[in-house]
N, C-alpha and C positions, 0 to 999 in steps of 0.2 A: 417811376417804379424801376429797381434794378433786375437784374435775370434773375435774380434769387427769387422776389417775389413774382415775378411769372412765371415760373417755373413752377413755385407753389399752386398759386391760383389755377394754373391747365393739369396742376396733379389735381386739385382739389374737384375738379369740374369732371377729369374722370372717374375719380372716384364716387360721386354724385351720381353718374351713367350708369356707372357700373350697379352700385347701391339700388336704382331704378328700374332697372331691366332685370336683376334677379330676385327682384321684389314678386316680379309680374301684378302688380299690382293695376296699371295702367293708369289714369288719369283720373278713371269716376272709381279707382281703390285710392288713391288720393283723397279725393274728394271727400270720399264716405267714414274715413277713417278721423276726419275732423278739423281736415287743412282749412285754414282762411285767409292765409297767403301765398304766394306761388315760391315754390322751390325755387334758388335762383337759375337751374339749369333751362327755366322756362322764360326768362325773362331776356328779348329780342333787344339787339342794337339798336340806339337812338336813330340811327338812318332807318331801320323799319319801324320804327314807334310812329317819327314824324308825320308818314303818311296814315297813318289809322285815323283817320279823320270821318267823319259821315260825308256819305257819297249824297252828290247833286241829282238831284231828283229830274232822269231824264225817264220819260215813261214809254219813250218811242224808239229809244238807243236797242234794246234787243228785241228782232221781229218774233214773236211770234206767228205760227205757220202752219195752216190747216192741213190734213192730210187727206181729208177726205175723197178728196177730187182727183186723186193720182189714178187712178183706172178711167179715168172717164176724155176728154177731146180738150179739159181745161188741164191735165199732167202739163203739157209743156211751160204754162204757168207759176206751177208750182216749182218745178225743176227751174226756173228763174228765179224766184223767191230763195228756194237751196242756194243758190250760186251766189247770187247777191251777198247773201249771210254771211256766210264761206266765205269767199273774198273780202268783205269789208272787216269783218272783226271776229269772225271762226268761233261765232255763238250762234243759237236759236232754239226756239224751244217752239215744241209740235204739240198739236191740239187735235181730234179726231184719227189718233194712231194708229188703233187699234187692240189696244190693250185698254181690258175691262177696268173702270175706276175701281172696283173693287178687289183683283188682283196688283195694283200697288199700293193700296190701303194697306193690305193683309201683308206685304212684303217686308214696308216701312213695319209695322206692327209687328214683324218678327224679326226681324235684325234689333230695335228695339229690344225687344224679351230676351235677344242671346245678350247684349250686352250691359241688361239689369237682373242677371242672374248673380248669385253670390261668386266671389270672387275665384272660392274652391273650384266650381263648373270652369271658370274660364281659361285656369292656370291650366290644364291640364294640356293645352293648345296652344298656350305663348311661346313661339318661336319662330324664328326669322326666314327658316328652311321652310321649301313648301315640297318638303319630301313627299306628302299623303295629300299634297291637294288643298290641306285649308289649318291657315293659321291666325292667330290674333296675337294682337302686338300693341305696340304704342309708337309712332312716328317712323314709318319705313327708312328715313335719313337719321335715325337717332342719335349716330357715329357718324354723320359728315357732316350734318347742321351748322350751323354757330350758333343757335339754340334750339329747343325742342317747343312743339307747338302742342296746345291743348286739346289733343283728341286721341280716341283710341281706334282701332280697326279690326273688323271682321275680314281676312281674305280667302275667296275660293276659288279655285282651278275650276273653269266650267266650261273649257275644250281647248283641242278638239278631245284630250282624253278629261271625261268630268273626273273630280275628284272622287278617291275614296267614299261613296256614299255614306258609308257608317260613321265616319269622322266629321262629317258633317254636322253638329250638334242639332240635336233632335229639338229643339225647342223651336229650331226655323230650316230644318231641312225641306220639306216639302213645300214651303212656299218656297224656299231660293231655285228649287227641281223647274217648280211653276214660272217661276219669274226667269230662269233662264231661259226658256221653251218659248216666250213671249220676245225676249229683248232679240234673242236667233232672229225669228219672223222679221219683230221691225227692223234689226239692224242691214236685212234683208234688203228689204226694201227704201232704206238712207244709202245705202250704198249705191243701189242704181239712180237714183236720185243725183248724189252728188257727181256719180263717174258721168252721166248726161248733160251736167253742168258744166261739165272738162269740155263738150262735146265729146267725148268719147261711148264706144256701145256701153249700155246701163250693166251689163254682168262683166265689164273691165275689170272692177275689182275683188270682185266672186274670181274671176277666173286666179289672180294671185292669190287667193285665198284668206281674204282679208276679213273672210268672215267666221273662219274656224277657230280662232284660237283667242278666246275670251278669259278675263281674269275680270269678277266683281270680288269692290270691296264695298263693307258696310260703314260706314263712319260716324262715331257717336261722339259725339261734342258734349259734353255735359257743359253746367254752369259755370263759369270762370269768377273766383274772387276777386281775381285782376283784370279786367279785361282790355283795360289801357295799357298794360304791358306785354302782353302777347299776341299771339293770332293761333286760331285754330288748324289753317294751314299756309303753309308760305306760297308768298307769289311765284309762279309755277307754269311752264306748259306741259299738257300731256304728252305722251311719249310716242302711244299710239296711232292707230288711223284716223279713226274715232272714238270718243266717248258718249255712252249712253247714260243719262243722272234721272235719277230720283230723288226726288228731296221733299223733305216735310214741309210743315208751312211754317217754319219758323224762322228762316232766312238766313241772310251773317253770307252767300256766294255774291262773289263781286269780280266783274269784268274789268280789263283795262283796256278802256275807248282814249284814244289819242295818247291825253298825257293824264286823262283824269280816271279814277274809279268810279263803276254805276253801279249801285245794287240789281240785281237780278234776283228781281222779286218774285216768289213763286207763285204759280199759275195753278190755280185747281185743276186737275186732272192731267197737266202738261208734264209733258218730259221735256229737258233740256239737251241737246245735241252740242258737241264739241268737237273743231277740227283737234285731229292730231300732227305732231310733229312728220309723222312719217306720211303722210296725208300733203303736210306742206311741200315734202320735198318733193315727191313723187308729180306734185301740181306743178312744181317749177318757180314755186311761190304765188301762183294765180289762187290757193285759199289760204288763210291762213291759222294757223293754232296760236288760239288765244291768250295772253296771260291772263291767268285768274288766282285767288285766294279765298279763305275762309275767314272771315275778322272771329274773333275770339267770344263764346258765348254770354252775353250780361243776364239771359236770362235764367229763371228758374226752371224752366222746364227743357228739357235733355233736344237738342236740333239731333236730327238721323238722314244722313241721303247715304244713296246706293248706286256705285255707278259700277256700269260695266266698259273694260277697255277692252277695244275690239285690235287684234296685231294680226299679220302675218303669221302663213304658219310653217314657211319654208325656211328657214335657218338657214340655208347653206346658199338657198340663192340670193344672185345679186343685184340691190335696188337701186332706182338713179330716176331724174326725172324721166314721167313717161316722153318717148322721142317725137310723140303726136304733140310736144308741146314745148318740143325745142328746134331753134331756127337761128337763121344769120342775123336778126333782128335782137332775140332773145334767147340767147344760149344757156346752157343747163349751167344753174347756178349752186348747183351739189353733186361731189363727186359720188362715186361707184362703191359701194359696203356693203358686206354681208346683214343678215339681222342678229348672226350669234355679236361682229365686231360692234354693231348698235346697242344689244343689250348689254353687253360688257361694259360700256362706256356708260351707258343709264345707270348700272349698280355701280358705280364708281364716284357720281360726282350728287350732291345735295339736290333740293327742289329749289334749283335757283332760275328760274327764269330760262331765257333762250340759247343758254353756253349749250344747250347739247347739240341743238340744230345747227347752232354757228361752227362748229366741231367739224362739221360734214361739208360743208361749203367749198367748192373748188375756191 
């Protein structure tokens, strides 16, 4: 191929982008309009195709982890089960949380409803800015990918300042009110869990404030005609400290344990917990953020999860591993940054795996 036709082909691909995003149509306006092939802006490099393989059936690979027993003489137990997770592969998913099964019933079921509403409702809100607190879109990497993955997204501001309430489309405001109000409590109580796990006092990370400044997004996958050629989201670490998930029962999240992918198959009533990058760094690398992705939907009926990303909510101050956990043995293995020079650097580079954290490394 000469420069002339590359040249063509990367005009042609943004013009496809372009075409796509002032559509707003998102991916189930795709869908419904009567696509039965994938546009080629959605069609992933054969190095990501290769691995879309069905994952080996490990049923023990990610703990799930009771909560019940956290106030009670068996806590230190549990806060070992934390640590463990943490540390081995920066997954787990929690069983007697706290949150009523029927409060993430109604959640799912409302993120849901915003995003099977006619397509007029949705446009009114597709845009990239989160000037008012809550927008919807199609792939937050749309413009940095090397392709665009098959899902669409609900996002809402829900601290420490919540979003514009009114913007918040009425079809699932009051459960997203409700379900923020809940995910606060537990993420409450993970955090002193895991900061106990550092050894360190359980409100360590309360005290940085790593519990104020929440962003849920909802994400709907509809059916995929290709599912062999895309993915729902790319392999990817969180940015955050933690991430808090919801997910329906209909699966497609997949872990990477060693060298291989496990499904992380959903647990009735369970939520799934996730280290975040800034989480790892702050540990000194003693937990770690996980890679994960979303393989692309084959079924008919729409997958929905909901997660909330728990940050900092100090911008201006400066992070580095905690010094309770660096020594002449094991020295801080990430330099000294703001969180504004962190997110600057996240809005800058695709959902590629670990280039952010490695970014920060002395």
């Amino acid at each position: 191929m000469d420069i002339t036709d590359t040249t063509q082909q990367a005009f042609d691909r943004a013009q496809e982008l372009k075409r796509f995003e002032e559509s707003k149509l998102g991916v189930k306006g795709l869908l419904d309009s009567g696509l039965t092939s994938l546009p080629p802006l959605f069609i992933h490099p054969p190095e990501t195709l290769f691995t879309l393989k069905p994952a080996r059936p490990r049923p023990d690979s990610i703990p799930t982890i009771d909560l019940s027993c956290c106030d009670s003489f068996r806590r230190p137990s549990v806060v070992a089960e934390v640590a463990r997770a943490a540390c081995e592969l920066g997954f787990f998913q929690v069983v007697n949380h706290g949150v009523p099964t029927e409060v993430l019933d109604r959640t799912i079921a409302a993120v849901k409803a915003f995003h099977e509403q006619p397509m007029e409702a949705k446009a009114k809100i597709y845009r990239r800015e989160m000037g008012t607190g809550v927008s919807f879109f199609s792939n937050i990497d749309l413009f940095l990918s090397k392709a665009a993955s098959w899902r669409d997204t609900l996002r809402i501001g829900l601290g420490p300042k919540l979003a514009d309430v009114e913007e918040i489309p009425e079809v699932c405001r009051n459960k997203v009110l409700e379900w923020n109000q809940q995910a606060q409590q537990l993420g409450s109580l993970l955090l002193g869990l895991l900061s106990e796990g550092l050894g360190l006092s359980p409100g360590k990370l309360q005290e940085l404030k790593c519990l104020e400044k929440r962003v849920m997004v909802g994400h709907y996958y509809p059916h995929c005609p290709q599912p062999n050629l895309t993915v729902g989201l790319t392999s990817h670490t969180d940015s955050g400290v933690i991430t808090l998930l919801l997910q329906d029962k209909i699966g497609g999240l997949q872990v990477k344990h060693g060298d291989e992918w496990v499904d992380l198959a959903p647990v009735p009533g369970a939520l799934v917990v996730n280290i975040g990058d800034i989480l790892q760094i702050m540990s000194n690398d003693e937990y770690k953020s996980g890679d994960h992705r979303v393989l692309a939907n084959p079924n008919r009926e729409p997958r929905v999860s909901i997660a909330v990303f728990f940050y900092p909510n100090n911008h201006e101050k400066e992070f580095r591993p905690f010094p309770e956990l660096v020594s002449s043995d094991k020295p801080a293995t990430y330099r000294q940054f703001t969180l504004d020079e962190y997110m600057r650097r996240f809005f800058t580079k695709g959902l590629d795996g670990k280039s952010l954290i490695n970014y920060f490394r002395a």
